[in-house]
C-alpha positions as CSV (number, residue, x, y, z in Angstrom):
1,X,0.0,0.0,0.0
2,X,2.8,2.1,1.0
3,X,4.4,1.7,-2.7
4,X,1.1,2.5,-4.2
5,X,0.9,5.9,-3.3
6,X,4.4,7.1,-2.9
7,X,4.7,10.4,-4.6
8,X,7.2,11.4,-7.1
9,X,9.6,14.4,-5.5
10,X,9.1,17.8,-7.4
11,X,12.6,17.8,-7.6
12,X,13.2,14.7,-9.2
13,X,10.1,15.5,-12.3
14,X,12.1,18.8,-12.7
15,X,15.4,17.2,-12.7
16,X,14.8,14.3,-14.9
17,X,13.7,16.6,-17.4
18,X,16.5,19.4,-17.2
19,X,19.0,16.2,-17.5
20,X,17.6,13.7,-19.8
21,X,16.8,13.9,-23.4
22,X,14.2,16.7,-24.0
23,X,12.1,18.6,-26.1
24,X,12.5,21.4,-27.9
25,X,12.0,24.4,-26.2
26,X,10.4,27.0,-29.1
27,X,7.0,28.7,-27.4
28,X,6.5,31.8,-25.7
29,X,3.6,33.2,-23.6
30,X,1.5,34.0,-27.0
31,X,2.5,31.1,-28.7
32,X,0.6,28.9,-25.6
33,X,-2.0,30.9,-25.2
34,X,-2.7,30.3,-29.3
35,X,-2.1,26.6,-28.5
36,X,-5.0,27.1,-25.9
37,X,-8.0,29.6,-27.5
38,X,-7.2,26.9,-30.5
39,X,-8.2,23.8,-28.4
40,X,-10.8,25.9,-26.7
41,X,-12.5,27.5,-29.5
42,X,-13.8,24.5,-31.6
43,X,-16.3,21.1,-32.0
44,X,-18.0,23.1,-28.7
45,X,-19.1,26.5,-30.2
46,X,-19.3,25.1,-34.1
47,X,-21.3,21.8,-32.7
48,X,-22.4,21.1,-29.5
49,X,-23.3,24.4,-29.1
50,X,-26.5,23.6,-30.4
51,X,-27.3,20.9,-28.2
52,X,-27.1,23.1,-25.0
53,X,-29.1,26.1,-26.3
54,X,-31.8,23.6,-26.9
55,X,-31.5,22.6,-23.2
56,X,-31.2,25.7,-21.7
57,X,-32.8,28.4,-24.2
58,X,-31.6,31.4,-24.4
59,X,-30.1,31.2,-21.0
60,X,-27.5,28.9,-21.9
61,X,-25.4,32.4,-21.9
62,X,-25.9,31.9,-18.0
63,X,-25.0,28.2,-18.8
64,X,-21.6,29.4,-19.9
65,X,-21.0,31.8,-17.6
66,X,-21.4,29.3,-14.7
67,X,-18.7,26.9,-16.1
68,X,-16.3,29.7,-17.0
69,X,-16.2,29.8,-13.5
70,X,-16.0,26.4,-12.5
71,X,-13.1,26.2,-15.1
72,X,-11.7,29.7,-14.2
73,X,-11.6,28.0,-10.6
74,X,-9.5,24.8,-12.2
75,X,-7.3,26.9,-13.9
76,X,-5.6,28.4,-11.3
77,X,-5.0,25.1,-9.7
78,X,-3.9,24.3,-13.2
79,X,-1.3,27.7,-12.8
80,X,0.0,27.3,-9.6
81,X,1.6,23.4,-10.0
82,X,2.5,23.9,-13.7
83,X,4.3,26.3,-12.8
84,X,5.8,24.6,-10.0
85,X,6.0,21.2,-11.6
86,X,6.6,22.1,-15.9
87,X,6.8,18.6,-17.0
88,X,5.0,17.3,-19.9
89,X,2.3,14.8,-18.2
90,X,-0.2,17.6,-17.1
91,X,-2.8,16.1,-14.6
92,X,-0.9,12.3,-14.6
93,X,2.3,14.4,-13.3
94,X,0.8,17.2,-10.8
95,X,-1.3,13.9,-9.4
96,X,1.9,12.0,-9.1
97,X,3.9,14.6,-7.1
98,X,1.3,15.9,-4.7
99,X,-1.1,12.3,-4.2
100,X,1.1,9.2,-5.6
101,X,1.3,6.6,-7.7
102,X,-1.6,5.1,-7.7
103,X,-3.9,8.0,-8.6
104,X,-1.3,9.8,-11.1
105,X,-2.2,5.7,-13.3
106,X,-6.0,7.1,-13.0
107,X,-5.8,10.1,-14.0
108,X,-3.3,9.3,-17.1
109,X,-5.5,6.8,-17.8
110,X,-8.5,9.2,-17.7
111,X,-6.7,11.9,-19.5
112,X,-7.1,9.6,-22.8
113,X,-10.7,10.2,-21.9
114,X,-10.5,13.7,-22.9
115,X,-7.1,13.9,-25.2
116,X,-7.9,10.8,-27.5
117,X,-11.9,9.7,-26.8
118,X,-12.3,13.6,-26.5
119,X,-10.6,13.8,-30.6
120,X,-13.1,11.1,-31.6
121,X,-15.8,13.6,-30.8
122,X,-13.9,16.4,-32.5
123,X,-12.6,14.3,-35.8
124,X,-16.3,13.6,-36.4
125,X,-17.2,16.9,-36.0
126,X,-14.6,18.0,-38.5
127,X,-16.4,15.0,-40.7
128,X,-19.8,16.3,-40.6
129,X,-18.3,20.3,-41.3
130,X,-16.4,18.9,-44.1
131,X,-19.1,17.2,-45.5
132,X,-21.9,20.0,-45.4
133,X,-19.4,22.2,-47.5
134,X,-18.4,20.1,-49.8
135,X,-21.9,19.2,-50.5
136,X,-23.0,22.9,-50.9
137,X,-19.8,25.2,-52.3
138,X,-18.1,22.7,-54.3
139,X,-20.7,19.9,-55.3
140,X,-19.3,16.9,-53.9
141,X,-21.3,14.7,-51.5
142,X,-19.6,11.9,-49.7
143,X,-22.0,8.5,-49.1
144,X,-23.3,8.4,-45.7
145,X,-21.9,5.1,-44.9
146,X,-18.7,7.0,-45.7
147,X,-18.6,9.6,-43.6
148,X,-20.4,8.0,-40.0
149,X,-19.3,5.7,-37.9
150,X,-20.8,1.7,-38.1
151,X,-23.4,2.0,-35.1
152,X,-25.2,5.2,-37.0
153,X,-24.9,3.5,-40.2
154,X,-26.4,0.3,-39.4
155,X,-29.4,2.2,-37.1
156,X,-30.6,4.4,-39.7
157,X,-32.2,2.5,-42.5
158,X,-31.7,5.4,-45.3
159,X,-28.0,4.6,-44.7
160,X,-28.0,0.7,-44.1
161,X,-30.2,0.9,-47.7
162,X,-27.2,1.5,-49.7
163,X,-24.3,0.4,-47.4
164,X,-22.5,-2.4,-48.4
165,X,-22.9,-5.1,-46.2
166,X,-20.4,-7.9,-45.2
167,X,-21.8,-11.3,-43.7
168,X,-25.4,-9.6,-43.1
169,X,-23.1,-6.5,-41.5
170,X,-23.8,-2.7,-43.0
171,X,-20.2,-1.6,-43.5
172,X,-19.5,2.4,-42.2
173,X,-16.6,3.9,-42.5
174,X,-15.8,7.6,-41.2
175,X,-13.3,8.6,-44.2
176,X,-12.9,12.2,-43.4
177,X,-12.1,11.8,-40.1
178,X,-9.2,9.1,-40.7
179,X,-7.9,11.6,-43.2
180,X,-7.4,14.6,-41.7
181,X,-6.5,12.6,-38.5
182,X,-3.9,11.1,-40.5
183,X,-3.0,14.7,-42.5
184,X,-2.4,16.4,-38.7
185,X,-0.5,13.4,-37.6
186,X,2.4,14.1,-40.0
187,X,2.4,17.8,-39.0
188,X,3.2,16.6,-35.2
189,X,5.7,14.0,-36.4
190,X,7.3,16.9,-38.2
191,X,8.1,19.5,-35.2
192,X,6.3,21.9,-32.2
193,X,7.3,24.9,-34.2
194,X,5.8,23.6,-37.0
195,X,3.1,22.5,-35.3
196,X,2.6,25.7,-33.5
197,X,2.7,28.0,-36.7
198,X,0.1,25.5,-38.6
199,X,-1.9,26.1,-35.7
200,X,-1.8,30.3,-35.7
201,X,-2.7,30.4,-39.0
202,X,-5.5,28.6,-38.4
203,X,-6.9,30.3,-35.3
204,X,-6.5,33.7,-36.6
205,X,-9.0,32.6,-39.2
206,X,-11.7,31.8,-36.9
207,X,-11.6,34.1,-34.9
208,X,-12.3,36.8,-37.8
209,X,-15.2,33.7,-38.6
210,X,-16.1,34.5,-35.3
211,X,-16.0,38.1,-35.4
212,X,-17.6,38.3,-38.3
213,X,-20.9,36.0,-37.3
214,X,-21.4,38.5,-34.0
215,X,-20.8,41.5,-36.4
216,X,-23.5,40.4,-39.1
217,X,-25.7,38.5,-36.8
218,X,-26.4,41.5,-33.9
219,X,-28.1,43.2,-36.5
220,X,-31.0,40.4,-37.2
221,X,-31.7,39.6,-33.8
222,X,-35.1,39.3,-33.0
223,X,-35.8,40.1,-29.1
224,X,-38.7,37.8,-28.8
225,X,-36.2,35.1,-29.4
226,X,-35.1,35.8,-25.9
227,X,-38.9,35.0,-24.6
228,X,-39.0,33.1,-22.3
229,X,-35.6,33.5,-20.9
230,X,-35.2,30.3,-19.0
231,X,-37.9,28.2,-21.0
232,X,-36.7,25.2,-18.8
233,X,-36.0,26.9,-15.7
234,X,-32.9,26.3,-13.3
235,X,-32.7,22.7,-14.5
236,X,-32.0,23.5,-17.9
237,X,-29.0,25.8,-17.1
238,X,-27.7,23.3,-15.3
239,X,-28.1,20.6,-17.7
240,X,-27.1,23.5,-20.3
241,X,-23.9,24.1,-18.2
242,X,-22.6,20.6,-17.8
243,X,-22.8,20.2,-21.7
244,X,-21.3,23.6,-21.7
245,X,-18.4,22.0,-20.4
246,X,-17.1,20.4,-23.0
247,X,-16.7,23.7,-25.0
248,X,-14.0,25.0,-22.4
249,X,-11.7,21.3,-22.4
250,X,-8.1,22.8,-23.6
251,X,-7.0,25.6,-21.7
252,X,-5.6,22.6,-19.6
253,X,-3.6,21.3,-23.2
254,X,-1.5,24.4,-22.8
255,X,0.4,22.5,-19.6
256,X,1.4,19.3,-21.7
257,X,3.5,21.6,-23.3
258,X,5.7,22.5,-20.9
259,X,8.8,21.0,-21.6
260,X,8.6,22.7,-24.8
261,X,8.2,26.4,-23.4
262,X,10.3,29.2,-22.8
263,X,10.3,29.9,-19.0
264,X,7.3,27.7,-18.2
265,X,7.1,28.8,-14.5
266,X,5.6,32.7,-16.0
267,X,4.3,31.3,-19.3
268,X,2.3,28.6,-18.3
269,X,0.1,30.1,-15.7
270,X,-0.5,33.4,-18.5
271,X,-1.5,31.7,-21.1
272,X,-3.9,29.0,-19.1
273,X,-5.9,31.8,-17.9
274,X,-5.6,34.4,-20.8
275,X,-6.7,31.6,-23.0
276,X,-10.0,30.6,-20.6
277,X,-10.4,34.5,-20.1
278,X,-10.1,35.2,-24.3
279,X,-13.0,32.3,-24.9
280,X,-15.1,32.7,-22.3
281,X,-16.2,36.2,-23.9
282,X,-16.0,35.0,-27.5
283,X,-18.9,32.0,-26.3
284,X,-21.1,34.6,-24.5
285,X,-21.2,36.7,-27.5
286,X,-21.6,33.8,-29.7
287,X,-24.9,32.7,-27.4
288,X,-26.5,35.5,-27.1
289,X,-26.6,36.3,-31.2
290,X,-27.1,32.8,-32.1
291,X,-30.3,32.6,-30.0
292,X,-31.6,35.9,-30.9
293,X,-31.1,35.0,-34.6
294,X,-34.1,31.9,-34.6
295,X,-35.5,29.8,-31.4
296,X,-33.6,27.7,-29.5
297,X,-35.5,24.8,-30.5
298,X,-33.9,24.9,-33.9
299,X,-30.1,24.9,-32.9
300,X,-29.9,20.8,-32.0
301,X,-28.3,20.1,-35.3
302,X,-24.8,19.4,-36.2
303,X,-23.8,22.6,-37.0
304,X,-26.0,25.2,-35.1
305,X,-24.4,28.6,-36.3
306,X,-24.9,27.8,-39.8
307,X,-28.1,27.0,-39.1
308,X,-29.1,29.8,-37.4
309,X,-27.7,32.3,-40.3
310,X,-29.9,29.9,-42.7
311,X,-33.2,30.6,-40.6
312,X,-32.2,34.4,-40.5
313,X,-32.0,34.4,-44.5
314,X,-28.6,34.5,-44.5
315,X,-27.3,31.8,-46.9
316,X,-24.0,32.9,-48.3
317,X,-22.5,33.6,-44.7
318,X,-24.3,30.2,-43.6
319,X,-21.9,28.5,-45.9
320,X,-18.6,30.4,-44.8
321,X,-19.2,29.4,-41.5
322,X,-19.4,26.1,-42.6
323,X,-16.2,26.6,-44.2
324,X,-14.9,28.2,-40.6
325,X,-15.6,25.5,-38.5
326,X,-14.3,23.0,-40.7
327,X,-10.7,25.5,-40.3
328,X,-12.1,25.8,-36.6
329,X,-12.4,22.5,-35.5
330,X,-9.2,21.6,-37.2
331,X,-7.0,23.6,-35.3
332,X,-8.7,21.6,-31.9
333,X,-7.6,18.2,-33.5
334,X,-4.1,19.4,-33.8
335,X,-3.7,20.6,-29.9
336,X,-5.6,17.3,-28.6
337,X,-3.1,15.3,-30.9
338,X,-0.4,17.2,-29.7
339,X,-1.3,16.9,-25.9
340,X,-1.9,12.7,-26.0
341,X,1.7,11.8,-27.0
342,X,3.5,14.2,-24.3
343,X,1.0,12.6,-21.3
344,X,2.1,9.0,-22.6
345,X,5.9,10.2,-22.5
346,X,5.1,11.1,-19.4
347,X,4.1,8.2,-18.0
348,X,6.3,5.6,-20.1
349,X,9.3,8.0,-18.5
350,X,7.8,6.6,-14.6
351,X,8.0,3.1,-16.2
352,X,4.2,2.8,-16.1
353,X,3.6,2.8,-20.1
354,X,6.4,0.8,-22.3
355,X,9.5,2.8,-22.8
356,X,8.9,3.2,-26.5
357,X,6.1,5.9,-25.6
358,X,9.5,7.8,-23.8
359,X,11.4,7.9,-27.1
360,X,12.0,11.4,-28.5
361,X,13.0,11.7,-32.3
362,X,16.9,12.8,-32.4
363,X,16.3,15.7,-34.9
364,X,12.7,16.4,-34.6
365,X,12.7,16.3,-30.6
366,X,9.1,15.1,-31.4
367,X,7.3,11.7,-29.3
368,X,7.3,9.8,-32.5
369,X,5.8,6.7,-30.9
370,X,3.0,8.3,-29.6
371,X,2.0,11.0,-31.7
372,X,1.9,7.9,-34.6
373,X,-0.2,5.8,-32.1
374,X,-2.4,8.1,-30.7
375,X,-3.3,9.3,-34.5
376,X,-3.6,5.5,-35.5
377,X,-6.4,5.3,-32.9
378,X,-8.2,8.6,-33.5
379,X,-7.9,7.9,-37.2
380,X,-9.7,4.5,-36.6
381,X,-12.0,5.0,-33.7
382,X,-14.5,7.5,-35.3
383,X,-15.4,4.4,-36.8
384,X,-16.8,2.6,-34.0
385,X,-17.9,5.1,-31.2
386,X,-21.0,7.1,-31.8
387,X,-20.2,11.0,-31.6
388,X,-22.7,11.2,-28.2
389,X,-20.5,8.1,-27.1
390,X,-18.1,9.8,-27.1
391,X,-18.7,13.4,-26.1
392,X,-20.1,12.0,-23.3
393,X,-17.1,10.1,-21.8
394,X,-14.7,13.6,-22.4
395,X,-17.3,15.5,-20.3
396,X,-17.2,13.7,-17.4
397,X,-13.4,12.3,-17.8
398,X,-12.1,16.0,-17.9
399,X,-14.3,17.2,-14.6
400,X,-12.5,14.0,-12.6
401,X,-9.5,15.3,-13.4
402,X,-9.9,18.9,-12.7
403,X,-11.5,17.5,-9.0
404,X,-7.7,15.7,-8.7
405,X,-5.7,19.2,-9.9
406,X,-7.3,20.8,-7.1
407,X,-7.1,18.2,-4.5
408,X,-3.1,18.1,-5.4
409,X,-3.0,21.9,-4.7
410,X,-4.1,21.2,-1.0
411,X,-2.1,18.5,-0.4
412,X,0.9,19.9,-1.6
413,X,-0.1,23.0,0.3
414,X,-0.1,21.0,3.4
415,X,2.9,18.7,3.0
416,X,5.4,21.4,1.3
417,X,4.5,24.9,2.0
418,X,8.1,26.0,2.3
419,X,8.3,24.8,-1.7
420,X,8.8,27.7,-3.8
421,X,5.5,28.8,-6.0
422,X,6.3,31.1,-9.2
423,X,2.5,31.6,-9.2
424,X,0.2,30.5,-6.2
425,X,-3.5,29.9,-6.5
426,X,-5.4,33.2,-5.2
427,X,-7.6,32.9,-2.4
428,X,-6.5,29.6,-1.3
429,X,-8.0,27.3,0.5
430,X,-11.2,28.6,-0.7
431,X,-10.4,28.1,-4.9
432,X,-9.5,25.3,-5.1
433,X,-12.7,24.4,-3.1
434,X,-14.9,25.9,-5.2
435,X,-13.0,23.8,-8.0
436,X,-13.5,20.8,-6.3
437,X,-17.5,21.5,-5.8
438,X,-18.4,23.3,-9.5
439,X,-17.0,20.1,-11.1
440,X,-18.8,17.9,-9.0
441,X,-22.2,19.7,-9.5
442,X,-21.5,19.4,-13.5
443,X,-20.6,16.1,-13.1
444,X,-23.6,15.0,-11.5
445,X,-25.8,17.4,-14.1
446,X,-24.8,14.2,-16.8
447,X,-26.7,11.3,-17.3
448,X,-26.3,8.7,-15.4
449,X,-25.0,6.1,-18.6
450,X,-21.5,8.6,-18.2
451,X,-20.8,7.3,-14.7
452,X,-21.4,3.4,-15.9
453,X,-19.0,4.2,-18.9
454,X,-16.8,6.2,-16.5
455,X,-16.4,3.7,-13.9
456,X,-16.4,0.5,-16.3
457,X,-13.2,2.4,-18.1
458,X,-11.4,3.0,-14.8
459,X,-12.1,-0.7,-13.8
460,X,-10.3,-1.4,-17.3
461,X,-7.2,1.0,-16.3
462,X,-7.0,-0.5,-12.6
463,X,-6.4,-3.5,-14.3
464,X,-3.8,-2.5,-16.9
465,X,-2.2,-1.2,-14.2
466,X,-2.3,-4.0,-11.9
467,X,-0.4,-6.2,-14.7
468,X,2.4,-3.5,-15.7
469,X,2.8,-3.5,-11.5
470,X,4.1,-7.0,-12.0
471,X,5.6,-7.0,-15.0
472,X,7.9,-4.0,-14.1
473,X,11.2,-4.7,-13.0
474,X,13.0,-4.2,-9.8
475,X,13.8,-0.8,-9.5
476,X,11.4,1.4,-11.5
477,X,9.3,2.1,-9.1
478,X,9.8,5.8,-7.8
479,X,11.9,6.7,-4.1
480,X,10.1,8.3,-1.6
């Protein structure tokens, strides 16, 4: 028991790092903070947007203003051990240094949750973008069974019609989202500063999408829209708000970039925060002109601001966004494909994953291993899960481990408060409370199939881990 949760020293993360092979340190302050509004602003405002307006109504801009709290609460937690602890790993390495062994396994094995499971959700997004305007600006229109995974495909008899079918089977196959999987892959294999550029370009461009759909829309808003404000009451702003959630996972992607940042004890804590501050405003304003432009009722589609543009009679800009959320949610795959590899380095490092996942390309100074797994089974995987499937397991994956950031900032609190903190957590102990609470209230706003998934997957971990416990040798595990 006593092996099971001894903690990894501070000291020794930093020091392994500062000695052993490392990544390349390219990114600033403004670079990470890119890296973060571009994993923030994505699949959640182009997609499931939709799906919480038609919960809450038009007060689903209350619905994200309550989780930019409960995430603005996480985030400093976030702040003040990245900057203490800047080690690629992110949640699996703060868990690891402030509450042991044990837990740091269950939380990197929940991190795939919301890294890889979390990309499934986004890589079919990016499918069902993709498709929409290649169907209406350039004539092309992929077959369904193409473009959806097999569960959909065989389910929907329009589809299963003229599916192929092998052995009595309908055959899907989500193309799109194995190819640009694939396409982003390569970019990560190729270099962070490549990586990091690809991703600039990209964000700039939504964000004048963005701009531009507030600009246009504000003037067609209709104020009885907004009537009745809260046409589900508290309940739907609460149900609103934990779907909300999912729209703010990434500011937390900026930390598994650490051991590739410039002076990561000042630029870590910025850019988490400036990143969560940037998009919380860019989804209110997106809220409130989205449901003034038709009802709420008519946003629970696939892609909700195109939609909304349609119902106000404006086509042309309907299809741009289309085009800007297919740019949009690209740039998210890239950060989430970015942030997987560095948490199974981080891990393989501790000698709880193989030690290929630790290798680091000579030239590149990439995690080739990873990055080329970790695309292998996003690229695949959009096959088999349903996207509610798996936007459901992110949601509730991602709140665990913002409950375990928080409980590592009191307990290293407690046992090291000599340690030295480039940033510390304002209005401790009372943050990191709140943290702990607001995530738990969202978590229990999901239905109750997440916490079967939830728990069946963490039964699946405990038990990956209790093999690798025996088959490691003598001597890997961590000194107290």
């Amino acid at each position: 028991m006593r092996d099971l949760f001894r903690r990894k020293p501070v000291t020794q993360a930093v020091s392994e790092v500062e000695t052993g092979t490392t990544l390349r340190r390219t990114l600033g302050a403004t670079q990470l903070t890119v890296l973060g509004v571009g994993a923030i602003v994505g699949a959640g405002i182009f997609s499931s947007i939709g799906e919480q307006a038609a919960a809450a109504g038009p007060g689903v801009t209350l619905s994200y203003v309550l989780t930019a709290l409960a995430c603005g609460f996480a985030a400093l937690c976030y702040a003040e051990i990245a900057a203490m602890v800047p080690v690629a790993g992110s949640a699996y390495t703060y868990a690891y240094v402030a509450l042991g062994e044990l837990i740091a396994w269950i939380i990197g094995w929940d991190l795939i949750i919301e890294y890889a499971i979390g990309n499934i959700y986004v890589a079919q997004s990016w499918s069902a973008y993709f498709g929409n305007f290649a169907r209406e600006a350039l004539g092309l229109d992929f077959p369904a069974w193409m473009s959806t995974d097999f569960q959909t495909a065989a389910s929907t008899p329009a589809i299963a019609a003229v599916a192929p079918k092998l052995g009595g089977f309908v055959i899907g196959f989500n193309l799109p989202a194995a190819l640009i999987v694939t396409a982003l892959t390569v970019v990560l294999v190729l270099g962070i500063r490549e990586s990091a550029r690809f991703n600039a370009v990209m964000v700039a461009l939504k964000l004048v999408l963005i701009a531009g759909f507030v600009a246009v829309g504000a003037f067609f808003i209709k104020p009885a829209n907004y009537r009745p404000y809260l046409p589900h009451g508290v309940h739907g702003v609460w149900k609103g708000a934990a779907l909300a959630f999912f729209s703010y996972i990434g500011f937390d992607a900026v930390s598994t970039a650490a051991e590739e940042t410039r002076d990561p004890q000042r630029s870590l804590p910025r850019a988490m925060i400036a990143s969560l501050a940037i998009c919380a405003v860019i989804y209110v304003a997106v809220a409130v002109v989205m449901t003034g432009l038709c009802s709420p009722s008519d946003l629970a589609t696939g892609d909700p601001l195109a939609r909304a543009l349609q119902l106000a009679g404006l086509g042309r800009a309907a299809t741009a966004m289309s085009l800007g959320a297919v740019v949009a949610v690209t740039a998210v795959l890239l950060v989430f494909q970015l942030g997987q590899p560095r948490i199974l380095l981080a891990m393989a490092r501790d000698g709880l994953l193989p030690r290929p996942f630790a290798r680091v390309h000579g030239r590149r100074r990439t995690p080739v291993f990873g990055t080329v797994v970790t695309g292998t089974f996003v690229a695949l995987a959009p096959t088999f899960l349903t996207p509610a499937q798996a936007l459901e397991l992110t949601s509730i994956g991602t709140l665990f481990a913002f409950i375990v950031v928080a409980g590592g900032v009191i307990a290293l609190r407690i046992r090291e408060p000599d340690r030295p903190r480039p940033f510390r957590c304002p209005g401790y102990p009372l943050t990191p409370a709140l943290a702990i609470l607001s995530c738990l209230t969202l978590m229990f706003g999901l239905p109750a199939a997440n916490w079967w998934r939830f728990g069946i997957w963490l039964l699946v971990g405990l038990s990956i881990y209790a093999v690798r416990r025996r088959a490691r040798r003598p001597g890997t595990a961590v000194g107290p």
